[in-house]
matplotlib code that plots the C-alpha trace (Angstrom):
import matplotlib.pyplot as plt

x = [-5.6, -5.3, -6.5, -6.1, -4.0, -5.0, -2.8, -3.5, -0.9, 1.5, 5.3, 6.2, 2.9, 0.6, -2.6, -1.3, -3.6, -1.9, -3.9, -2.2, -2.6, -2.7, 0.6, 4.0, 4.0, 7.5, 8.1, 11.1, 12.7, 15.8, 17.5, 15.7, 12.3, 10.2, 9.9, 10.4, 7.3, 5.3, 5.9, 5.2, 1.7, 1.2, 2.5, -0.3, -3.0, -2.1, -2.0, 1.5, 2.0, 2.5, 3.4, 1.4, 5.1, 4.5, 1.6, 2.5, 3.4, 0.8, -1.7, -4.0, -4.2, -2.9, -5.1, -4.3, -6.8, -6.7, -9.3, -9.4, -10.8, -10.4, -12.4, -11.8, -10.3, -13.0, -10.4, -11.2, -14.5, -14.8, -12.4, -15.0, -18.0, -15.9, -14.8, -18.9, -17.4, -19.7, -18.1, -19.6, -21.1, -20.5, -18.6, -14.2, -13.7, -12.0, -10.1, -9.3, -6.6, -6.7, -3.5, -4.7, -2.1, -4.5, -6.9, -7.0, -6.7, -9.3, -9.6, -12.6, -12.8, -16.0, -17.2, -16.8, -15.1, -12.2, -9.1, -6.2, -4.8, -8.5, -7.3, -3.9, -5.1, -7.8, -4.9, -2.8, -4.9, -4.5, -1.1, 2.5, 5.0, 8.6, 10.8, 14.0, 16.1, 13.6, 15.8, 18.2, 15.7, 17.0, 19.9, 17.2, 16.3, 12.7, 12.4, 13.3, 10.8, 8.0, 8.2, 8.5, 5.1, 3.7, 4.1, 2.9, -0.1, 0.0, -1.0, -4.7, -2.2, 0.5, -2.8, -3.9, -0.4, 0.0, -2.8, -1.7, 1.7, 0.2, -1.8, 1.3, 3.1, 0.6, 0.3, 4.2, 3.6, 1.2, 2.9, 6.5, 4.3, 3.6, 6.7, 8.4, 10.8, 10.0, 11.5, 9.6, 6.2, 6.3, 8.0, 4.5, 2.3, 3.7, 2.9, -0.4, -1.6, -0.3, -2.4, -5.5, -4.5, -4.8, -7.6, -9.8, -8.8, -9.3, -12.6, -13.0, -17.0, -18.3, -18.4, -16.6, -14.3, -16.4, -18.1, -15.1, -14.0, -17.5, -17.0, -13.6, -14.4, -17.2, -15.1, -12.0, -14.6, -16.5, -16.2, -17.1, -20.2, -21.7, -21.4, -22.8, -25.9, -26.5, -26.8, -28.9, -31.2, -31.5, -32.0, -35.3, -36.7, -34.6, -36.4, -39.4, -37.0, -36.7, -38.3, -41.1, -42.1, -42.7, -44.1, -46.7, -47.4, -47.9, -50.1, -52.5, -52.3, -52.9, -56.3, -57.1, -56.8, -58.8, -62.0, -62.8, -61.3, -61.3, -59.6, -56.4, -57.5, -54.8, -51.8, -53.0, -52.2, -49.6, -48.0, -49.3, -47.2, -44.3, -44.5, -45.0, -42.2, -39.8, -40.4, -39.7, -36.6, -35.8, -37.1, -34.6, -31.9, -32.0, -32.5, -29.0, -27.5, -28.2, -26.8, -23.6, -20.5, -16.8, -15.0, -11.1, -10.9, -13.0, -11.2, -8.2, -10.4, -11.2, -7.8, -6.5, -9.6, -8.8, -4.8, -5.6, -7.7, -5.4, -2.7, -5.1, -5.1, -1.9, -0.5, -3.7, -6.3, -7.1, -10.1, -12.4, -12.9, -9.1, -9.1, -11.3, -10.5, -6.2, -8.0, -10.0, -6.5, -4.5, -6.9, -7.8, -3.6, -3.7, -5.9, -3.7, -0.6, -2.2, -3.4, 0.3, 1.0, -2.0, -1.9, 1.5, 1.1, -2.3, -0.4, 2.5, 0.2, -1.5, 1.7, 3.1, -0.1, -0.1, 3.7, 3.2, -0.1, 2.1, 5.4, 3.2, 1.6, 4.9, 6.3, 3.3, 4.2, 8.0, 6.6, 4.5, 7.2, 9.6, 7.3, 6.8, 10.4, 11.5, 8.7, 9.8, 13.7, 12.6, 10.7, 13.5, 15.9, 13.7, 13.3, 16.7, 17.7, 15.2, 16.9, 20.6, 21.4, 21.5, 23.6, 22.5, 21.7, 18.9, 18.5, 16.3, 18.1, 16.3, 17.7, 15.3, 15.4, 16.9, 17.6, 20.8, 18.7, 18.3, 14.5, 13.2, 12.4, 9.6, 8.9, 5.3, 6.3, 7.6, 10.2, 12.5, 15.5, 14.9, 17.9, 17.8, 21.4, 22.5, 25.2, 24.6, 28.0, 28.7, 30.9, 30.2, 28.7, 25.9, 26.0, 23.5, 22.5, 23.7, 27.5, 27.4, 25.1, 25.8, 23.5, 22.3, 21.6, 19.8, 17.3, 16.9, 16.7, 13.7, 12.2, 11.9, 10.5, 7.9, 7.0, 6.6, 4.7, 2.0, 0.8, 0.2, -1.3, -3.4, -2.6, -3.4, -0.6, 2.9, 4.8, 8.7, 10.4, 14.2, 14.1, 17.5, 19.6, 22.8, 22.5, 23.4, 23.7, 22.8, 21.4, 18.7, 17.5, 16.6, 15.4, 12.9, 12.2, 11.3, 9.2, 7.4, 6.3, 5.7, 3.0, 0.8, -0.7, 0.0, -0.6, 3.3, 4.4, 7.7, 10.1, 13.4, 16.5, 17.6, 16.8, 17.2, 13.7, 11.9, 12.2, 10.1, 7.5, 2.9, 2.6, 5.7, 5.3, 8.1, 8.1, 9.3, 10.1, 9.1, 9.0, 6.7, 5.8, 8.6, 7.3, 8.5, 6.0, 6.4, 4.6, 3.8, 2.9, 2.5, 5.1, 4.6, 6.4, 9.7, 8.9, 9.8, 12.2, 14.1, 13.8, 14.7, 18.2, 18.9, 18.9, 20.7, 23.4, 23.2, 24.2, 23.0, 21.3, 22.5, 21.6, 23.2, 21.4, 18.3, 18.5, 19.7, 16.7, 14.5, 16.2, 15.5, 12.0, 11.1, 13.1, 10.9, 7.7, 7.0]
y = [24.6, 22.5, 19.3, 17.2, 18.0, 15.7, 15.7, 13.8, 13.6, 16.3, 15.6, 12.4, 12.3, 10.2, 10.1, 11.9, 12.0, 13.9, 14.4, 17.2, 17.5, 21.3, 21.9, 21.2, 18.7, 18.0, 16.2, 14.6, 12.0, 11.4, 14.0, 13.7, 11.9, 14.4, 17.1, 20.1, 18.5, 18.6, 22.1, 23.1, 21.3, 23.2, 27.0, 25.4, 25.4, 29.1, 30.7, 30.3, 30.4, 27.0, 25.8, 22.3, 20.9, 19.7, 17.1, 13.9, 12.3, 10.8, 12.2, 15.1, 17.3, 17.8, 18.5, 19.6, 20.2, 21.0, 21.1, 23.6, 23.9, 27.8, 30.7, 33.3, 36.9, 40.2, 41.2, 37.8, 37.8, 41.3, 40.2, 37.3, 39.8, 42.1, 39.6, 37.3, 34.3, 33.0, 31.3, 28.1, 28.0, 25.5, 23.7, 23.0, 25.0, 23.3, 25.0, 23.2, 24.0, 22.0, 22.1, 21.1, 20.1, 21.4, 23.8, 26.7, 25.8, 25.8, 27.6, 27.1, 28.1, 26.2, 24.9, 28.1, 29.1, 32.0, 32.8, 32.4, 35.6, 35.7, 32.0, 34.0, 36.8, 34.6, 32.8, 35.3, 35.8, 31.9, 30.6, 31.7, 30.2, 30.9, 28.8, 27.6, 30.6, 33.4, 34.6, 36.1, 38.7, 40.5, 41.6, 43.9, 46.9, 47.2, 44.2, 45.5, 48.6, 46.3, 43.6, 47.3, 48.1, 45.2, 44.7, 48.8, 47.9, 50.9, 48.9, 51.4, 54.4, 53.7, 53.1, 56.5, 57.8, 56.1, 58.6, 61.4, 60.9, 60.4, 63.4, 65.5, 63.8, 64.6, 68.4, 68.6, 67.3, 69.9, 72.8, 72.5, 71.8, 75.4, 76.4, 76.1, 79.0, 81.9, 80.5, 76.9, 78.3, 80.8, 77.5, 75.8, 78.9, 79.6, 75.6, 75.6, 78.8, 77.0, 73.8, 76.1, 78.3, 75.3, 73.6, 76.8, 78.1, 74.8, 74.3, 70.1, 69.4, 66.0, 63.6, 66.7, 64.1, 61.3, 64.4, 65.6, 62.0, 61.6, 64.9, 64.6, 61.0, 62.8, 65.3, 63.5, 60.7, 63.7, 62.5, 59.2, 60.0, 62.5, 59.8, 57.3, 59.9, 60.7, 56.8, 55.9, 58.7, 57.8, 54.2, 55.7, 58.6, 58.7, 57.6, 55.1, 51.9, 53.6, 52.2, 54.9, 54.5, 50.6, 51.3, 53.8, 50.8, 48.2, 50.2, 50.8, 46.9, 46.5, 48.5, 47.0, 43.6, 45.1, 45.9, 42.2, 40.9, 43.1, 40.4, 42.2, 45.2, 45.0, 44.1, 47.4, 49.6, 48.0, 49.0, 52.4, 53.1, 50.9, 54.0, 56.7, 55.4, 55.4, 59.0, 60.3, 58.6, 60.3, 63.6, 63.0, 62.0, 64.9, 67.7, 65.9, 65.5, 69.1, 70.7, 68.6, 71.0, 70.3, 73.1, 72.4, 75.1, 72.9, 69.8, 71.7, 73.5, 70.1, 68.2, 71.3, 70.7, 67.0, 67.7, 70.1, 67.5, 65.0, 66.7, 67.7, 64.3, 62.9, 65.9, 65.8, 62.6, 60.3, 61.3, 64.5, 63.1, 63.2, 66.4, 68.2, 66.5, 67.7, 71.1, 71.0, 70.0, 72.4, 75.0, 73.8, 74.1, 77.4, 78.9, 77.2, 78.8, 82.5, 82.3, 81.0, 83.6, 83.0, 78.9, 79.1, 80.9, 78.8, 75.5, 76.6, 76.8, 73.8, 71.8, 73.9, 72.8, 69.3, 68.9, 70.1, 67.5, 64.8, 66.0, 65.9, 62.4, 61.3, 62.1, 61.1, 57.7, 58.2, 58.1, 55.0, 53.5, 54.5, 53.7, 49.9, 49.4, 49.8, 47.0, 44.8, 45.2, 44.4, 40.8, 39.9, 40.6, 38.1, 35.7, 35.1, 34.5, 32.3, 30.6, 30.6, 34.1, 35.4, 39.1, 39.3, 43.3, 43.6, 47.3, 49.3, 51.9, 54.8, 57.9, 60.7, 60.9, 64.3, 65.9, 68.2, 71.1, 69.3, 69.2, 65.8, 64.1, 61.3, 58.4, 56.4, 54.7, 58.1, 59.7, 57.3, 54.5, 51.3, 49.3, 46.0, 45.6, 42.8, 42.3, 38.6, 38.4, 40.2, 43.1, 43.7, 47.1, 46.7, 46.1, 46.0, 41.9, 41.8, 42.4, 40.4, 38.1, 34.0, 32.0, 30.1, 34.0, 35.2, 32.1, 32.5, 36.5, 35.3, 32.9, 35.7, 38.1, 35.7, 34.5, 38.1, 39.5, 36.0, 37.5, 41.0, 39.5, 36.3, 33.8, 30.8, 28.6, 28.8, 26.5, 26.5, 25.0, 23.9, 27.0, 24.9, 25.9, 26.4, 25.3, 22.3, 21.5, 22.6, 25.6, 23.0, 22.1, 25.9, 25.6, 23.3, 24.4, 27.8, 26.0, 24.0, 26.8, 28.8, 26.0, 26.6, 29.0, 28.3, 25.3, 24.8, 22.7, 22.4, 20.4, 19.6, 17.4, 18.3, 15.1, 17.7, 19.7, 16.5, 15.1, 17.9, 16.9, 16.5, 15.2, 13.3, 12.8, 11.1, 11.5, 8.8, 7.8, 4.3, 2.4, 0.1, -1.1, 1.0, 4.1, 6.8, 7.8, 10.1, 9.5, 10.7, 8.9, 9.4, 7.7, 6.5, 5.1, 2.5, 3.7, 7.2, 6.4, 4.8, 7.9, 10.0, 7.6, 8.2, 11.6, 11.7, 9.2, 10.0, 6.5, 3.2, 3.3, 2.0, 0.7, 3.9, 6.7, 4.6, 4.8, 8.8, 8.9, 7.3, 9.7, 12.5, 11.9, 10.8, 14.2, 16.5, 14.6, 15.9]
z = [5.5, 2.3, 3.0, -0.2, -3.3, -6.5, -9.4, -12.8, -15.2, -14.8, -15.8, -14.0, -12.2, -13.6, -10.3, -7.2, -4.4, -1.2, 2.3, 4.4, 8.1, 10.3, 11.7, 9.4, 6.5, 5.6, 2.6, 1.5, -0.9, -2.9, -5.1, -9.0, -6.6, -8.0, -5.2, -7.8, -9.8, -6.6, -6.2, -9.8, -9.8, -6.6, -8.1, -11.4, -8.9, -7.1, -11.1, -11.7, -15.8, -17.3, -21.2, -22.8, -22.1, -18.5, -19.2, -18.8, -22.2, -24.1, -22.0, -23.6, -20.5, -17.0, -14.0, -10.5, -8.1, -4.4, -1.5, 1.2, 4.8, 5.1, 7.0, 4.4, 5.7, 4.9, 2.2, 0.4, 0.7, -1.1, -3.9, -4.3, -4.2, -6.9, -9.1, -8.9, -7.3, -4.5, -1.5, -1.1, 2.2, 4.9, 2.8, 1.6, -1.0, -4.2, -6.4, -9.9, -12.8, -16.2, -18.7, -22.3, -25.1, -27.7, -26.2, -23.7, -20.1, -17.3, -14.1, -11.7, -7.8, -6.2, -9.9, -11.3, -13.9, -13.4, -15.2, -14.1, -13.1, -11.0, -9.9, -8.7, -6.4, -5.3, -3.6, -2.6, -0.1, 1.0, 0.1, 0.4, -1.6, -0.6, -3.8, -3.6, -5.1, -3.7, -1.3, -3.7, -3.9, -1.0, -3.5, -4.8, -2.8, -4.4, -2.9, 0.2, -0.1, -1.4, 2.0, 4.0, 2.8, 2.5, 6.3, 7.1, 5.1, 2.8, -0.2, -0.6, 0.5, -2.5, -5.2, -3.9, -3.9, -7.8, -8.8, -7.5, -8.7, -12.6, -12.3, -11.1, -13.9, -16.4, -15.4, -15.5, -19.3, -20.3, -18.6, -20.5, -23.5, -22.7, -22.1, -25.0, -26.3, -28.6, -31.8, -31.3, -30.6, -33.2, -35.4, -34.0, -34.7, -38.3, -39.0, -37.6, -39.2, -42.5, -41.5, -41.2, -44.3, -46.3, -45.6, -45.2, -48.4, -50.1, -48.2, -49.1, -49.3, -49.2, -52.2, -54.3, -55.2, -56.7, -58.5, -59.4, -60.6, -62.9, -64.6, -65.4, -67.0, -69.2, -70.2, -71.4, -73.4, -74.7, -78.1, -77.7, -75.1, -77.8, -80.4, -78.9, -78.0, -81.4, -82.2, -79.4, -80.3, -84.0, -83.2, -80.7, -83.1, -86.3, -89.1, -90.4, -88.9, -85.1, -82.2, -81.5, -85.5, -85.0, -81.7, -83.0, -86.8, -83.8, -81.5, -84.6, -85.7, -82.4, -81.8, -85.1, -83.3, -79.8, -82.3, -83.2, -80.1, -76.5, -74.7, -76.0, -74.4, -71.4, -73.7, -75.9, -72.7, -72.0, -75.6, -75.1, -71.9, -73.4, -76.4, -74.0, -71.9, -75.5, -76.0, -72.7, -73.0, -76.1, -74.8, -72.2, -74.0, -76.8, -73.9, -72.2, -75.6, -76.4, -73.1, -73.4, -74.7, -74.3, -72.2, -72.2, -69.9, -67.7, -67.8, -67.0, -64.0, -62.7, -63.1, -60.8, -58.1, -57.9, -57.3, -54.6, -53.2, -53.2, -51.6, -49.2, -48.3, -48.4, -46.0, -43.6, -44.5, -44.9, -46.4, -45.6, -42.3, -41.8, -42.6, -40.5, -38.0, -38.8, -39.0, -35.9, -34.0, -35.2, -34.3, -30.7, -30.8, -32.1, -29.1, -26.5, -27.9, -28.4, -25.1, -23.9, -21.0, -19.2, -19.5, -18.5, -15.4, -14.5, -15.6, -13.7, -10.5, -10.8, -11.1, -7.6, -6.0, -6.9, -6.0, -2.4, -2.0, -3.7, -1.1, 1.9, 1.0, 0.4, 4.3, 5.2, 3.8, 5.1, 8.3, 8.3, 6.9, 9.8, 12.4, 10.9, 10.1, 14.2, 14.6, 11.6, 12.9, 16.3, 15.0, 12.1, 15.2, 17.4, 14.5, 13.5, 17.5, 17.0, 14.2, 14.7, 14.5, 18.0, 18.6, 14.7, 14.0, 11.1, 10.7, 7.6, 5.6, 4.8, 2.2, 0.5, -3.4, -4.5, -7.3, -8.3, -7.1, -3.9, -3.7, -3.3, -5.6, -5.7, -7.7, -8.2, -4.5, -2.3, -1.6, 0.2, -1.0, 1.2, 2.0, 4.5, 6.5, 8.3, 11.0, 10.9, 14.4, 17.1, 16.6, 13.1, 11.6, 9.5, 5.8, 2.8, 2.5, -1.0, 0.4, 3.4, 3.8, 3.1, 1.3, 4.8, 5.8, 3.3, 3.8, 7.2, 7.1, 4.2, 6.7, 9.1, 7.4, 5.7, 9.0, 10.0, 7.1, 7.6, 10.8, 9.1, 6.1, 8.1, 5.0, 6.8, 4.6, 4.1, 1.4, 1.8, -0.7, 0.4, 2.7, 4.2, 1.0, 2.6, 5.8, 7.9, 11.7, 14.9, 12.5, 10.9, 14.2, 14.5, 11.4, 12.3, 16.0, 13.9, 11.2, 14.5, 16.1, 13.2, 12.3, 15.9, 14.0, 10.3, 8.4, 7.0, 3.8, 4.0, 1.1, 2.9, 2.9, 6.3, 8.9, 11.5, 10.0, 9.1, 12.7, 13.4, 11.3, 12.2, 9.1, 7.0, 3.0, 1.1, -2.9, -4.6, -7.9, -9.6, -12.8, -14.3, -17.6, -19.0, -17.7, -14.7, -12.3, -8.8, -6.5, -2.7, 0.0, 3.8, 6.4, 9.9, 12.2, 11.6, 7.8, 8.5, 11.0, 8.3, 6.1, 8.6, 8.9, 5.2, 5.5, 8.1, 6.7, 2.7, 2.0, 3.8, 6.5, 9.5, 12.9, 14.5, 11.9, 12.7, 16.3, 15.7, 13.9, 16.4, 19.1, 17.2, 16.1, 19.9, 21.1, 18.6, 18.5, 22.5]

ax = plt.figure().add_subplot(projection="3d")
ax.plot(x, y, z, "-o")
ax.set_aspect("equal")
plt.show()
């Protein structure tokens, strides 16, 4: 059960603290109190998305945190062993979610940090939360299928079934990708072949083009590079003013200098390898300077080379990499095709064989299906007696998927169309919910079925936000008889404006809105006694209260409290 809820700063709330009792909290309080804010700071703290809008202005950051007294079920204690949360041992476990105007939101679950979708199946496994409009999702016949399973318990059967159904899909994708007619694949093979042609015949070899790119450059400044030679190697060897002549005068002033004075004797090597150095350079040069001719042939060879190159690129790169990798496709392609009549027939195969697995899961999930839907008919059937409804008929639809050809046909979830029907009075035929069904219907045929689906899925807390939508009368006190019983074995939160549900209440919590200091604040706070008779009055009167709703109320409570 949750035991405490805290909330700091979020939307009207300013510092909420809310104790919860086992057995059925109703809260209450005028329209615009602040009940919808209660719920949203309870959806923050089970993962539900939330914008830097809902904290509290001039505040920086919202907070709501909740503590729980809760024997966890074997499936939560393995998502907690999956996901490296540990369970804190003998011990509430307190769950924590922080809003932040400027920064990224926090999640923890016992002090340690999780994110939020973690923070979200973490308490799926904890809380249900039924909101105010959900009920219109019975217009939906996914919904239908997805309550259907959830209450068979084929959730690890449809994963399984998921796979199967993307590998059928998959081999359905490669065999038509073999089974494309003459003119295309010999369209395919003609462009392949021309792919390979190419780039074979052209045969790209690493750094050709930077190669390519230098030559070219020396070839078109041909003039200008031999010029510049010829200076560069007068200005070394040419003549009584070059560089290795006045090397060769200051080596010999030099040794002059080394005679009367050896401490020179390290700068006279140095000079000698400084001359040595100048004429290898020369030699170097001349040898480069002599094998340098200008080919126009060439530069015309090498202008082609790079244009081939290029378009190489722009039809199969980028870059060599690109290429061969283009190449290596199209011939990997190639095989597939030349070898089409015997892929074909083995792809063919495959794809028989994996439609008659993916058939016979498929009944085999029909069946379950069947088999839980004459139990979940028989308890919605019991339920909505229980609520109201009695001679109500709540039947499942089932129709198989088929195609024109009239195979079946399956999709990710099976072969079968899921409808819920409703007779909601006697003598009526059953109709789909979406075409018969009131709004005070649809909430209670919700009701049921949540109620239902708790005991399959042992969530030990169920949150029902204005489950009464529509509904009034002798029907609220079945309402609440229902929610009563319901919370023997659930903890139940339940937000109401029906005195008939409240009077039913363990635990009663009225939200109220004040002002001080020219600010709004909700608050909650727990009523006893004449207190919550007198709240149980204004419901019941929605205007004054009066000395004959107060003594209703005081009937009622004293009736339901037993």
């Amino acid at each position: 059960m949750i035991q405490e809820l805290t909330i700091s700063n979020y939307a009207l709330m300013e510092k909420v603290r809310v104790g919860f009792a086992p057995g059925l909290n109703v809260l209450t309080g005028e329209t615009g109190a602040g009940k919808s804010i209660l719920v949203g700071a309870l959806g923050l703290l089970l993962g539900n998305r939330a914008e830097a809008d809902v904290i509290r202005t001039g505040a920086e950051e919202a907070q709501v945190s909740g503590v729980f007294d809760w024997d966890p079920s074997e499936e939560a204690l393995g998502w907690c062993e999956a996901n490296g949360v540990a369970w804190p041992a003998d011990e509430p476990l307190v769950l924590r979610r922080t809003i932040r105007s400027q920064k990224r939101g926090i999640c923890s679950v016992g002090g340690q940090p999780v994110t939020r979708t973690q923070l979200e199946e973490l308490t799926g496994y904890l809380v249900d939360l039924h909101g105010q409009h959900e009920h219109q999702s019975l217009f939906t016949a996914d919904q239908h299928r997805r309550l259907l399973d959830r209450y068979a318990d084929l959730d690890a059967d449809l994963r399984a079934f998921g796979v199967q159904f993307q590998e059928l899909t998959q081999a359905k994708k490669e065999w038509e990708d073999l089974i494309l007619s003459e003119s295309e694949r010999d369209q395919e093979l003609f462009r392949l072949n021309q792919i390979v042609h190419d780039i074979e015949r052209a045969n790209p070899q690493e750094q050709e083009e930077e190669e390519l790119k230098a030559e070219r450059s020396r070839l078109e400044q041909f003039g200008k590079l031999g010029g510049a030679l010829s200076q560069l190697e007068d200005a070394l060897t040419g003549g009584r003013s070059s560089a290795l002549t006045q090397l060769q005068s200051a080596r010999q002033a030099l040794a002059l200098v080394v005679a009367v004075d050896d401490q020179w004797t390290g700068e006279e090597t140095r000079l000698e390898n400084a001359l040595l150095e100048v004429e290898d350079i020369a030699q170097t040069l001349h040898r480069y300077r002599l094998g340098l001719s200008f080919s126009p042939e060439r530069l015309e060879e090498v202008n082609e080379r790079l244009a081939v190159l290029h378009s190489l690129e722009k039809r199969y790169g980028p870059g060599l990499s690109g290429i061969l990798d283009t190449l290596a496709q199209a011939k990997a392609r190639l095989a597939v095709l030349e070898n089409v009549a015997s892929e074909r027939q083995s792809a063919e195969a495959r794809v028989n064989l994996l439609e008659q697995h993916l058939i016979k899961a498929a009944v085999k999930l029909s069946e379950r299906r069947q088999e839980a839907a004459k139990r979940l008919e028989a308890g919605v059937k019991e339920a909505l007696a229980d609520l109201g409804m009695r001679g109500a008929i709540f039947t499942i639809g089932f129709q198989r998927r088929l195609g024109e050809s009239g195979k079946p046909v399956c999709t990710p979830f099976g072969l079968d169309q899921i409808e819920f029907l409703l007779a909601a009075n006697v003598g009526e035929s059953p109709k789909l919910l979406r075409e018969t069904a009131s709004g005070g219907e649809l909430s209670r045929v919700m009701l049921a079925l949540k109620s239902i689906l708790s005991e399959v899925d042992k969530i030990p807390i169920l949150i029902f936000d204005e489950i009464d939508t529509g509904i009034g009368g002798e029907i609220g006190f079945a309402l609440g008889k229902y929610l009563k019983r319901l919370s023997k074995t659930k903890q139940v939160l339940c937000i109401t404006h029906l005195a008939s549900i409240a009077s039913f209440a363990d635990r009663h919590l009225r939200v109220e809105k004040t002002s001080e200091g020219g600010r709004t604040s909700t608050g909650v706070v727990v009523i006893e006694g004449s207190e919550r008779v007198r709240e149980v009055a204004r419901m019941l009167s929605g205007t004054a209260v009066t000395e004959t709703s107060l003594q209703h109320a005081q009937e009622l409570i004293g009736r339901h409290s037993v």
